[in-house]
Backbone as numpy.savetxt, mean C-alpha at the origin, in Angstrom:
# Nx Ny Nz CAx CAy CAz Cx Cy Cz
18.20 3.65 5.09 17.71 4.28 6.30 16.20 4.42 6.22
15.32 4.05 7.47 13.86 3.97 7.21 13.40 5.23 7.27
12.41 5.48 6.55 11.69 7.13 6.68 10.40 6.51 7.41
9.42 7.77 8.01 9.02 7.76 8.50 7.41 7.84 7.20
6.90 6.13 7.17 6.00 6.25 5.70 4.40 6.51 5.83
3.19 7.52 5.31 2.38 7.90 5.78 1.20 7.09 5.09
1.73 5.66 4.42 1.22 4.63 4.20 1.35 3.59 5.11
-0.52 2.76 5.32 -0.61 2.02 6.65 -1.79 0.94 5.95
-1.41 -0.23 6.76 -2.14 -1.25 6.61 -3.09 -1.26 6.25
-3.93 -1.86 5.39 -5.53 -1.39 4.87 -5.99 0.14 4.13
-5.14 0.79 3.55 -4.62 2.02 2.96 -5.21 1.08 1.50
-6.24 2.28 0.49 -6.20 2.10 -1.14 -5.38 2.60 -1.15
-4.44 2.02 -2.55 -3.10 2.67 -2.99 -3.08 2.01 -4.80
-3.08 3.20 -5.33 -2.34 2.95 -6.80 -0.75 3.15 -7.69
-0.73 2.12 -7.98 0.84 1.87 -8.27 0.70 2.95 -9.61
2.18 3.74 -9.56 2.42 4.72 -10.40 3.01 4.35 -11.31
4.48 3.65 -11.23 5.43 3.22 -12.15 5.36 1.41 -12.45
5.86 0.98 -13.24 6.13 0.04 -13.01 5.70 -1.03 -14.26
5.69 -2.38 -13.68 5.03 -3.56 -14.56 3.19 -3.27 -14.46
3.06 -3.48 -13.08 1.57 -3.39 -12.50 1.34 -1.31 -12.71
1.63 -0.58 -13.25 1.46 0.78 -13.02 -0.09 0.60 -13.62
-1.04 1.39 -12.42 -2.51 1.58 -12.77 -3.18 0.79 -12.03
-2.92 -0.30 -11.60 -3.35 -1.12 -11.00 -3.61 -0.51 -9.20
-4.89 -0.87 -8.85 -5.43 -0.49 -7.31 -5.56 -1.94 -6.61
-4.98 -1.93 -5.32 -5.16 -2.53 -4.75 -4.99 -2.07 -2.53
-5.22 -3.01 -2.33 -5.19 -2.52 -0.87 -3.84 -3.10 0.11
-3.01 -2.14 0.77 -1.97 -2.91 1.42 -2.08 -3.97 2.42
-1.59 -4.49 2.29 -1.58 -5.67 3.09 -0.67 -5.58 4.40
0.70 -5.36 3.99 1.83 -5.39 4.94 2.49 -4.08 4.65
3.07 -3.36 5.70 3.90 -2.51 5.48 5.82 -2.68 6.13
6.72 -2.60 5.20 7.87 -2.70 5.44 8.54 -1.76 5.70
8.56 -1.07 7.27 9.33 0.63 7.11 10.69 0.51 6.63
11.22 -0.51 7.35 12.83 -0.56 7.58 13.37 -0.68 6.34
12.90 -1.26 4.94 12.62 -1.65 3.83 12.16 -0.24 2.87
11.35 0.24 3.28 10.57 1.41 2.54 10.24 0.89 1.71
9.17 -0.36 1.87 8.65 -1.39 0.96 6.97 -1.39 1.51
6.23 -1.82 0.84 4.81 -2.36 0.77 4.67 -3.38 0.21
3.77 -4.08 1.03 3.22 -5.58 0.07 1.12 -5.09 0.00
0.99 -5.31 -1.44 -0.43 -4.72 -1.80 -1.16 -5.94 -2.78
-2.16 -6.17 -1.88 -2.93 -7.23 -2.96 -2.79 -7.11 -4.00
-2.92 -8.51 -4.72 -3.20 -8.73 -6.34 -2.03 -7.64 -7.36
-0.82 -7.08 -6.94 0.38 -6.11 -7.50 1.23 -7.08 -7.00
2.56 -7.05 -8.03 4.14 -7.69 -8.17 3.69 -9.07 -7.79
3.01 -9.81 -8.41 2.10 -11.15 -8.27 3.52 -11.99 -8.85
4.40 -13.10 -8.24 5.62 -13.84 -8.31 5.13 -14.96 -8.33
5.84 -16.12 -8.78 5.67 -17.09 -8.54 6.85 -18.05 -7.72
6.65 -18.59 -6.87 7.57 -19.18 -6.26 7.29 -21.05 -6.24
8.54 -21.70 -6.06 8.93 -23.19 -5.84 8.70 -23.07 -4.30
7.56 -24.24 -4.00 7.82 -24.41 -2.49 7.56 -25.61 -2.08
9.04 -25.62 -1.21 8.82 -27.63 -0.98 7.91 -27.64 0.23
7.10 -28.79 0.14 6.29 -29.64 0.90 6.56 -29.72 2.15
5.61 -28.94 3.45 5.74 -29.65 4.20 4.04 -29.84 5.58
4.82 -30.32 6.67 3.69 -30.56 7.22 1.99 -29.82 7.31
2.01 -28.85 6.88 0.92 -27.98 7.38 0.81 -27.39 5.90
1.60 -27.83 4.77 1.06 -27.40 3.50 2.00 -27.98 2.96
1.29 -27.93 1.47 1.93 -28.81 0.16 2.38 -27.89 -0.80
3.13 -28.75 -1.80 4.44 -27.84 -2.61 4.20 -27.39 -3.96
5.10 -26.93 -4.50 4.40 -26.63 -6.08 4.71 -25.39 -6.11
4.53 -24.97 -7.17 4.34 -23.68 -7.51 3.35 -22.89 -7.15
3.40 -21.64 -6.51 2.03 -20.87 -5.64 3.00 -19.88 -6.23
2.17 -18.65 -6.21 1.99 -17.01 -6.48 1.53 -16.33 -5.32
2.98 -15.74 -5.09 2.10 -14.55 -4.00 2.83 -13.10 -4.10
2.14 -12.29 -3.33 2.66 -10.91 -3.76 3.96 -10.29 -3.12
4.72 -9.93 -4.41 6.28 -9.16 -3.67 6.18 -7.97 -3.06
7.01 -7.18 -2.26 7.11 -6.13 -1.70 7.19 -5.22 -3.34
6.90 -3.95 -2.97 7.01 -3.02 -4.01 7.69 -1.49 -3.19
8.48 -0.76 -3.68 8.62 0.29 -3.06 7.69 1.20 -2.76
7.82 1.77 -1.61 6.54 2.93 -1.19 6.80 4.35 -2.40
8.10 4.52 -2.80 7.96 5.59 -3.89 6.86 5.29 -4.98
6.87 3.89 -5.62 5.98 3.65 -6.52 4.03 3.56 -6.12
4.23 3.89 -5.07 2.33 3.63 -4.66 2.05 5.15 -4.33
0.68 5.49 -4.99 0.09 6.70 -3.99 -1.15 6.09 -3.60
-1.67 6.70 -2.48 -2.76 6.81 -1.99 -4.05 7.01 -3.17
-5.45 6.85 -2.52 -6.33 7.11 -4.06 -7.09 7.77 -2.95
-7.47 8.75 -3.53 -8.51 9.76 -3.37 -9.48 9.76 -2.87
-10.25 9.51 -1.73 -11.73 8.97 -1.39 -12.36 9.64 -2.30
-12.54 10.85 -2.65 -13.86 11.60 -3.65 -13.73 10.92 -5.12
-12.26 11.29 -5.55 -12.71 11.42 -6.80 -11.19 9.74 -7.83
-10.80 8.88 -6.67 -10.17 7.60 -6.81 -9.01 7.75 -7.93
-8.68 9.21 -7.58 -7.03 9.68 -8.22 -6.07 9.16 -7.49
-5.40 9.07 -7.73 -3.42 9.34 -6.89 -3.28 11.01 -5.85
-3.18 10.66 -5.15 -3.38 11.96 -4.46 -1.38 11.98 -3.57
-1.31 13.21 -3.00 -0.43 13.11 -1.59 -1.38 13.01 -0.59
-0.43 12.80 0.90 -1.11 12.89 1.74 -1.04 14.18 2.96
-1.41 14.75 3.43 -1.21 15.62 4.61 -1.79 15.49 5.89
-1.48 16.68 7.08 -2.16 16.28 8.20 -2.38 17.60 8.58
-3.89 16.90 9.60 -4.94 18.31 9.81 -5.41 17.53 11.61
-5.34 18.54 12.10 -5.52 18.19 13.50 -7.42 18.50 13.38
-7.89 17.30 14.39 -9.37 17.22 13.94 -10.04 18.22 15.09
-11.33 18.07 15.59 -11.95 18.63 16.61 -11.48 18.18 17.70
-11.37 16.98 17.64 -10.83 16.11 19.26 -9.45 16.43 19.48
-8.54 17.11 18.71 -7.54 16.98 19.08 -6.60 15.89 18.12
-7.49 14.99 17.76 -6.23 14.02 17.05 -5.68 14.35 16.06
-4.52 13.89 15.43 -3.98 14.14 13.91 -4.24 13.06 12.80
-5.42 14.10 11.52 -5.74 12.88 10.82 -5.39 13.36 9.52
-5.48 12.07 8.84 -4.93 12.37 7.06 -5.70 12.42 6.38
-5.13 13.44 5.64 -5.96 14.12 4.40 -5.72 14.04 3.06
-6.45 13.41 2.31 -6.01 14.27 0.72 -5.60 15.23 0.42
-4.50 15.66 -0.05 -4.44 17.00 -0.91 -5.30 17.43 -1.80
-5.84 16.02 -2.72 -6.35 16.69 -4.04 -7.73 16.96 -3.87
-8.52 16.68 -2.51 -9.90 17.07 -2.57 -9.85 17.57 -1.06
-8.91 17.44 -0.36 -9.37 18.19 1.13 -10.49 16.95 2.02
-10.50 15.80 1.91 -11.59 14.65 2.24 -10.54 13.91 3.19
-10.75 13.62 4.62 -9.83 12.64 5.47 -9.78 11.35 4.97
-8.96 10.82 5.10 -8.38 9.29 5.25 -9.06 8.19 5.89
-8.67 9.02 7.19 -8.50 8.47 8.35 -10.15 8.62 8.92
-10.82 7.55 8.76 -12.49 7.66 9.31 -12.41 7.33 10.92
């Protein structure tokens, strides 16, 4: 069942657990229905791909989905693992915040 994930496209995010754990990179794709992320240069695969018109075959590497449990957000101040929260701004909108320094997300 998809949750509702407060990770978004172009989001820094550091992987917590894992093969890649420590590793920063930036999301690329987000999978709600999945409760998956795909994040540059993390869960780097290699795949067989046959040949065809508009590209050629071989072996290429590209990046797997990773679960959203395993990524946090990084910190604008201080480039920790943070949570995220929400703070309604001057205008009215709702923007995201760090927990661990109180610094928005969302520019």
């Amino acid at each position: 069942m998809p949750i509702k994930l407060k990770i978004k496209k172009k989001d820094q995010v550091i992987v917590t657990t894992g093969r890649d754990k420590g590793k920063i990179g930036e999301v690329i794709q987000v999978l709600p229905k999945e409760n998956r992320v795909i994040v540059r240069g993390v869960n780097v695969v290699k795949r067989h791909q046959r040949p065809s018109p508009r590209s050629e075959g071989g072996i290429i590497e590209k990046e797997a989905s990773i679960h959203v449990s395993n990524v946090a957000h990084i910190d604008p101040k201080d480039r920790m693992a943070t949570r995220i929260g929400y703070r309604t701004g001057e205008d009215g909108r709702k923007i995201r915040i760090a927990r661990r320094s109180g610094e928005p997300i969302d520019l």
